[in-house]
N, C-alpha and C positions, 0 to 999 in steps of 0.2 A: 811279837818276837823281840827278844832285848838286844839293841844297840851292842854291835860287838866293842864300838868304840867307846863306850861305858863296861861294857863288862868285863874288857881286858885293859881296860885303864890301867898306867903303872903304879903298887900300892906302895913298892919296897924302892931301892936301891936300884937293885940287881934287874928290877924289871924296865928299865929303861932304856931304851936302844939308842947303842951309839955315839956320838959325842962325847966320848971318853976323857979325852984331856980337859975338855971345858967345863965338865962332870966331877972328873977327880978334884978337880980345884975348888969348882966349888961347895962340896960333900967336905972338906977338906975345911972350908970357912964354916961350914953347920954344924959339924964336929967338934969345933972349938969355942962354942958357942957366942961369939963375937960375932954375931948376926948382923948384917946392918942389910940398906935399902940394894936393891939389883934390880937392872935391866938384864932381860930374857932376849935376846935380839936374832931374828933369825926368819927364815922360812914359813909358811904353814905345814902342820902336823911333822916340828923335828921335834917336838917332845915338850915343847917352853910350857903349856899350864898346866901339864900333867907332873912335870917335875918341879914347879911349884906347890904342887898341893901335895906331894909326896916330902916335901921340907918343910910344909904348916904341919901333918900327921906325926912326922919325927919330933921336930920343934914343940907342940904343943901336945903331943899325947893326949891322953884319957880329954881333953878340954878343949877338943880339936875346933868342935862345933860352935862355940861359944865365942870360941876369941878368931876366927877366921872368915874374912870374909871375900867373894867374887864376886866380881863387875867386870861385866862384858861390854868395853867401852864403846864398842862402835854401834850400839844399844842406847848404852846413856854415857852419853859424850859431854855434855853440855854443866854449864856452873848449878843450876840446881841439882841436879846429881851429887855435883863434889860437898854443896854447901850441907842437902838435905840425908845424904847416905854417908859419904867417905868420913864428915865432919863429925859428925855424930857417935860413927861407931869407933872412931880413931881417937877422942878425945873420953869415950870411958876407960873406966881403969878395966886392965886384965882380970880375968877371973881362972882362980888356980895356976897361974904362970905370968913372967916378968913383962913378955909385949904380946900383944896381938900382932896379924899378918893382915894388909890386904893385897888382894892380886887384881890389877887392872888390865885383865886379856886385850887385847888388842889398844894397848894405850895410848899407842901411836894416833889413833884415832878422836882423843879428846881435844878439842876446841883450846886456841892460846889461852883466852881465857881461863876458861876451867884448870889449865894446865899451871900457872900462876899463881892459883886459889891451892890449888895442890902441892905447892912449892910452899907456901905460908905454914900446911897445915903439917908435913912432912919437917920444917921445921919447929913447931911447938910442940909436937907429941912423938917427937921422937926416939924417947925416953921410952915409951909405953907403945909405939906402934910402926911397924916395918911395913914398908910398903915393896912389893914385888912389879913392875911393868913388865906385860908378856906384848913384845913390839917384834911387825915384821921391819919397818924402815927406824932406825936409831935415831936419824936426821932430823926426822919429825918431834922429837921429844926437847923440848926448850931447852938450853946450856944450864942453867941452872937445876932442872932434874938430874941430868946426866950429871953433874959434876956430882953431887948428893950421891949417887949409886954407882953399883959395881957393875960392870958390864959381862954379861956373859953370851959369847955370838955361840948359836946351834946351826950347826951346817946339815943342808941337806942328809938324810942317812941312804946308807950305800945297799944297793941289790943285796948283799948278800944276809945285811944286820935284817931287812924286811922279809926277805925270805925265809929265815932261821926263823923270826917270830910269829910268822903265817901258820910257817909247818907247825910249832909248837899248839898256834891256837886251831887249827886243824884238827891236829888228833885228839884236842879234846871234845872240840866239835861235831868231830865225824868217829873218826877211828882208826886206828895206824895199819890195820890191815889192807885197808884204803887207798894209803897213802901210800904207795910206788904210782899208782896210777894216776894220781893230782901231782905229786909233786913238779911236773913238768907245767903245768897251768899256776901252779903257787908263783914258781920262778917267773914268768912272763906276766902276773897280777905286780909283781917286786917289782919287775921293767918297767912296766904301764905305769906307776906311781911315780915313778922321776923325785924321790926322794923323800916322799911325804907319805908317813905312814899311816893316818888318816884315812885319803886317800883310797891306800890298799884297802885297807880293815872293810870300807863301805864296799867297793869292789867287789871281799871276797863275800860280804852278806849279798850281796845283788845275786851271786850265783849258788850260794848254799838254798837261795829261798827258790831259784828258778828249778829246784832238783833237777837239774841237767846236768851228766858225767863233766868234775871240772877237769877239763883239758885247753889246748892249747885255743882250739877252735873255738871252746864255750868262751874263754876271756876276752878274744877276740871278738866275738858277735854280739856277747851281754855285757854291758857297762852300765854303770851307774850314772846319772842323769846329773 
């Protein structure tokens, strides 16, 4: 069964919940193509790599694959990381378009060091390669990154932005004839998440695969592990 939170990943704009002033701002910088380095700063699951990789697909179109790249830092945190992967692929020239992107999820979690080595390479190819940090704690990221990038904080998203998204991916899931009868288990999967959409999505596959009627009781007694 496919990950709902890969299959409703957001592709567009429009598909992203929430966050809207921090969003229009900065939709607003990619728009004007004056792209430069950002800090994602925020929560787990308020949207930070998904809305990264929805700014590499606008930014790079048709060459998406080519010139972009993810590191999951708390993965590979460490300076052979930065020297053997980040270095390499930030220091070739772009192909079909002016820079490359990388995104370091959870960047917060790379080593001083590495972080350093990172600050070197963010200033000599920065000409040819934007770097994106997707961080829950900002604190952690050395003054010298921070100063380099634009900060964008993702707040918690609200009951109601998770619930609309539930329902939406529901009826495609299931079917809206259905749906009077979940929507009341949809809304209390939105509460049970405390803001992280994430979260839900795994929630609601825990109960679509249990085929048990989703109501208030099933959210209550089935949860995700």
């Amino acid at each position: 069964m496919t990950l709902l939170t890969e299959a409703y990943r957001p592709k567009t704009r429009e598909d992203i919940v929430g966050n809207k002033s921090e969003l229009d701002r900065l939709f607003t910088m990619v728009n004007s193509g004056k792209m430069t380095h950002c800090i994602f700063e925020g929560p787990a699951g308020t949207g930070k790599s998904s809305t990264a990789g929805v700014i590499a697909k606008i930014l790079l179109g048709e060459y998406y694959r080519s010139n972009f790249l993810e590191l999951n830092a708390s993965d590979d945190r460490g300076i052979e990381v930065v020297r053997d992967q980040v270095k390499q692929f930030a220091k070739t020239v772009p192909f079909g378009v002016p820079f490359k992107i990388i995104l370091l999820d959870e960047g917060d979690e790379v080593t001083d060091v590495a972080q350093n080595a990172l600050r070197r390479i963010m200033e000599k190819y920065s000409e040819i390669c934007i770097f994106i940090f997707s961080v829950n704690r900002l604190e952690k990221l050395i003054d010298p990154i921070q100063s380099r990038c634009e900060v964008f904080h993702f707040s918690p998203l609200s009951v109601e932005d998770i619930h609309s998204r539930l329902t939406k991916i529901y009826i495609l899931e299931k079917d809206e004839v259905s749906l009077a009868k979940a929507s009341d288990g949809l809304l209390k999967i939105a509460e049970f998440a405390q803001g992280d959409m994430r979260r839900a999505l795994n929630h609601l596959q825990v109960l679509l695969a249990s085929k048990e009627p989703l109501t208030e009781a099933s959210v209550d007694s089935i949860k995700p592990i």
